[in-house]
C-alpha positions, -999 to 999 in steps of 0.1 A, spaced: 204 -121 126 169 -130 111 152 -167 129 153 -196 110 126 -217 118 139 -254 126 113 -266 103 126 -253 74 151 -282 76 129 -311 74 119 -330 39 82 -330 48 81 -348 8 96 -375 22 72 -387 55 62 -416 33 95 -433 28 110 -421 58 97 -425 99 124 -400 108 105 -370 97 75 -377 117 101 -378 149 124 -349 140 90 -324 136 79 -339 169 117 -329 187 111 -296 169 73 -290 182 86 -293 218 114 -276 215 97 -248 198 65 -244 220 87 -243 253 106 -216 232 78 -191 231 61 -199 267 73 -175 296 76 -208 318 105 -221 298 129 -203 322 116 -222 350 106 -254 342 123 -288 347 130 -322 366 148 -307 400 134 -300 428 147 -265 425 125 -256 394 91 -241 395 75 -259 370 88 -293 384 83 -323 355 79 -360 363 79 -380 332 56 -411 325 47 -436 298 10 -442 306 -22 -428 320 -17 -447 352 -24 -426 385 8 -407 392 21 -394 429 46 -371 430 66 -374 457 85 -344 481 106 -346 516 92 -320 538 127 -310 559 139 -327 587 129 -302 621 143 -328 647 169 -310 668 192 -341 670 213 -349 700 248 -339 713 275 -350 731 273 -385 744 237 -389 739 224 -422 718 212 -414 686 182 -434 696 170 -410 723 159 -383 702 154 -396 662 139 -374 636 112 -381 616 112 -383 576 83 -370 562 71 -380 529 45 -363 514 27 -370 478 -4 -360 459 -25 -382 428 -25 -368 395 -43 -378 362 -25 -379 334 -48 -379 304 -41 -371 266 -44 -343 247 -45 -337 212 -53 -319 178 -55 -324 142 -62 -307 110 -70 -319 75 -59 -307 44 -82 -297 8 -74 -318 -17 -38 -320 -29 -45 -296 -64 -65 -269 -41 -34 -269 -19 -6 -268 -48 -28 -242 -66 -24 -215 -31 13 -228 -31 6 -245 6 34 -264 21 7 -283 44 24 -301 65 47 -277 72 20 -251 79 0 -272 100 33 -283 117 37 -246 129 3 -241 139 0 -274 159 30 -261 177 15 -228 190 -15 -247 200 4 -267 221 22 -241 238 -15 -226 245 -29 -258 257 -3 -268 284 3 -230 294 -33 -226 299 -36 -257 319 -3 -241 344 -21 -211 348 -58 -223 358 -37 -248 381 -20 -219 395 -47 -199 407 -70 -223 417 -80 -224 448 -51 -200 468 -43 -208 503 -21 -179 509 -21 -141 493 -14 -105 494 -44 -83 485 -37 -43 477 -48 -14 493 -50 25 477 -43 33 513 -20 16 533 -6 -6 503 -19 -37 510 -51 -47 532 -49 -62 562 -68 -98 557 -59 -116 592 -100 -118 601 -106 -133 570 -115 -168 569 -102 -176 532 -81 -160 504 -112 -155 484 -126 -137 513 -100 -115 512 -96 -110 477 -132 -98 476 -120 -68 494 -107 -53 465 -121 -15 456 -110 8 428 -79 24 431 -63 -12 453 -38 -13 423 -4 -30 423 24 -15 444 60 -20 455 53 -28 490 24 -54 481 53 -72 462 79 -68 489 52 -79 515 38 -106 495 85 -123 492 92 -113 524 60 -137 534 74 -164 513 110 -160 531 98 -161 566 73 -179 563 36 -161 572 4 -166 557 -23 -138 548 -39 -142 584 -2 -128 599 5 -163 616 36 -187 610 33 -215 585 64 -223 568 90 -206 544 90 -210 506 121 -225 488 132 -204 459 138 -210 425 177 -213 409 182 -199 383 214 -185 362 218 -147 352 245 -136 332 259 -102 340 275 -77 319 310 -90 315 297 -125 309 302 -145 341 272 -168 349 260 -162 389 241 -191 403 209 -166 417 179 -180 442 144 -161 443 111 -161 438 94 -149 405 64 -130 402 39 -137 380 15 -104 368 -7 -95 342 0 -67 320 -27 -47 341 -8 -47 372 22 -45 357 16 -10 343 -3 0 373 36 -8 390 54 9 367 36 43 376 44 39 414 70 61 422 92 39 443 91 10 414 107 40 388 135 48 415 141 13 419 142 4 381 169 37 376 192 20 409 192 -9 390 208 9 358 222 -8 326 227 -41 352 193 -48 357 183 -38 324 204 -65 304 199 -95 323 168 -106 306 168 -144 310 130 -150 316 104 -135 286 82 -108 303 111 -93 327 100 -58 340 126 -54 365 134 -66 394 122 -61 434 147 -76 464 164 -97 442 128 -114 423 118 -112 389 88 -95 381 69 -109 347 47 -93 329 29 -129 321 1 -104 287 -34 -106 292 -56 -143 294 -72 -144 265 -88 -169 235 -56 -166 218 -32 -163 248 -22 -180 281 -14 -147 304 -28 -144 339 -65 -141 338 -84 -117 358 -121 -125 372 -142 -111 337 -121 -142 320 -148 -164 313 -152 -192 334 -165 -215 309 -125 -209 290 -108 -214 325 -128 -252 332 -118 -263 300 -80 -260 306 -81 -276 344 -88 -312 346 -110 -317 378 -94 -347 389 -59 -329 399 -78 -310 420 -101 -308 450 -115 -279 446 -119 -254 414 -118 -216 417 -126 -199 382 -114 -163 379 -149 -146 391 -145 -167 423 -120 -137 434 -137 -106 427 -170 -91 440 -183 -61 423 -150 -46 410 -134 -68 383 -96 -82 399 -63 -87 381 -53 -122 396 -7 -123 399 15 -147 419 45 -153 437 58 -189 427 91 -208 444 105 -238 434 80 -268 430 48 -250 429 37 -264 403 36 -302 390 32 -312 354 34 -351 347 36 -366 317 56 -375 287 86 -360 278 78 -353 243 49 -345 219 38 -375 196 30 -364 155 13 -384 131 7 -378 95 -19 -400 75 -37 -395 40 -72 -396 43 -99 -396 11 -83 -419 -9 -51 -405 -5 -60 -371 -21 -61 -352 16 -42 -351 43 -42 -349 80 -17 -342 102 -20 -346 139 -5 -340 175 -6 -355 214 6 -356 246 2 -371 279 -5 -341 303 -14 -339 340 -6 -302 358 -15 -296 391 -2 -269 419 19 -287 443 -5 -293 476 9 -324 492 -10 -344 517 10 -360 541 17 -397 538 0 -423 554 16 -422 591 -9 -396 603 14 -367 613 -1 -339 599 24 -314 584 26 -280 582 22 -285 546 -4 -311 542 -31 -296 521 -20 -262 515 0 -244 485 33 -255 485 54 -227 472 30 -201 461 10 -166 470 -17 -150 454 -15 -114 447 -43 -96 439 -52 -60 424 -77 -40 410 -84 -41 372 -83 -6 359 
């Protein structure tokens, strides 16, 4: 069955006489940029998502809010509750939510008629990919900012061995030629994010994983848990050439194969998705690597969500580095509003006209300071449900 493109359903003619086109092509822009953006799968309001959405009307300062667990052992028995209470934790982080937005004016209305131009409807589709691009940019540069946690490859021994290492960068600087992407870097980098150790080998806490639903062959819907893995398409073919991903991929059979819920699915390792996320580029919003120019990276992070910005070439010294990541639910925050906003106007004395898109956008990785009763959690100011995963660019 061929697409049909929502648009084609929408009397653009009629924007003058009518306020309901204006909202039906902005219903259609969002649903069509989530549509085409790999984080689709894994976006929304629960606390379970990795993408997790707060919607809000204004520019205001926003703070997310998350309950760290409860680690108080209780009491049994006859003991008083009041001899051993637990402590609720309630940790949030500021965010600015600013707007973005694009427009594009027409030639005059004969110039337009003369190429057979539908303008509106044109500019309506091309709005819609650059809104995709502009908000999935701005996920990935928050995503690998500043890493507090990673897995770095080894030719050798799989994956390097970064407990002297006093940051992630550090460590990431490590990378030679030949460190490419491997099975066991993967499988190191969930079973860090299930028990809960960081790159320096000590304890810090375990990751939550992501729901999701997959569909198996004969159609029954299986509630599924995992991380997902974010690659670039780089590392992904440098994994698809290691022997023990191609005996995995053939164990998995037709199975594996079919259940393609999330765009970019490779296969599967321990249960996770592995996405191949393309290439970080002008035109695209894949996982960078450290010759993305920096100058592309800072104008899709807003400084304000963060305290401290890491472009790419942060990561690599000498020997260019493909930049992946392990995500679980809530590592990333995007506030906002729930919808794009369109506008269509005439301009030069009505013979023009110019059709416009915004949104209210704040994204941020999820890096929770405590509150303000001066505990200081094992999460306060450190990645909340992420690990960088880093490999050599060849």
């Amino acid at each position: 069955m061929s697409y049909q493109n929502p648009l084609n359903a929408i009397n653009f003619a009629g924007w003058k006489e009518d306020p309901n086109v204006q909202l039906n092509i902005a219903r259609v822009i969002e649903k069509a940029s989530w549509s085409k953006s790999p984080f689709e799968s894994f976006f929304g309001k629960g606390a379970d998502r990795g993408v997790r959405f707060y919607a809000v009307k204004d520019s205001q300062p926003y703070r997310p809010r998350l309950k760290a667990p409860l680690t108080g052992t209780g009491v049994e028995g006859n003991a008083d509750l009041d001899t051993n209470y637990d402590s609720l934790e309630i940790m949030s982080q500021t965010t600015y939510p600013k707007v973005i937005a694009n427009a594009i004016k027409s030639e005059i209305e004969k110039y337009t008629a003369l190429k057979q131009i539908d303008f509106i409807k044109e500019a309506s589709d091309s709005l819609t990919d650059w809104m995709r691009l502009r908000r999935d940019k701005a996920l990935v540069s928050a995503l690998i900012t500043d890493f507090t946690n990673c897995v770095v490859c080894d030719q050798t021994s799989n994956f390097k061995d970064t407990s002297n290492e006093p940051d992630v960068a550090t460590a990431a600087k490590k990378i030679k030629k030949g460190d490419v992407m491997n099975v066991q870097a993967l499988r190191r980098a969930i079973f860090m994010a299930r028990t809960g150790i960081n790159y320096k080998g000590k304890e810090c806490y375990p990751l939550k994983p992501i729901k999701s639903d997959l569909v198996s062959v004969q159609g029954i819907s299986i509630e599924h848990n995992s991380y997902i893995i974010l690659l670039d398409s780089y590392a992904c073919n440098q994994l698809k050439n290691d022997p023990e991903w191609i005996e995995m991929q053939k164990a998995a059979g037709v199975r594996g194969d079919e259940n393609r819920i999330f765009t970019g699915l490779i296969g599967l390792i321990d249960n996770c998705p592995v996405l191949d996320m393309g290439i970080w580029t002008p035109l695209q919003s894949g996982m960078p690597n450290s010759e993305v120019s920096d100058t592309d990276y800072m104008a899709n992070i807003n400084p304000q969500n963060h305290k401290k910005l890491t472009p790419p070439s942060y990561y690599a010294n000498g020997q260019p580095v493909s930049i992946g990541a392990l995500i679980g639910a809530s590592a990333l925050v995007m506030v906002g509003g729930d919808k794009v906003d369109f506008y269509i106007d005439e301009a030069d004395s009505g013979r023009k006209t110019i059709v416009g898109v915004d949104r209210l956008l704040a994204v941020s990785k999820a890096r929770f300071d405590s509150n303000e009763s001066g505990s200081l959690s094992p999460f306060h100011d450190t990645d909340f449900a992420c690990i960088g995963i880093f490999s050599s660019k060849e």
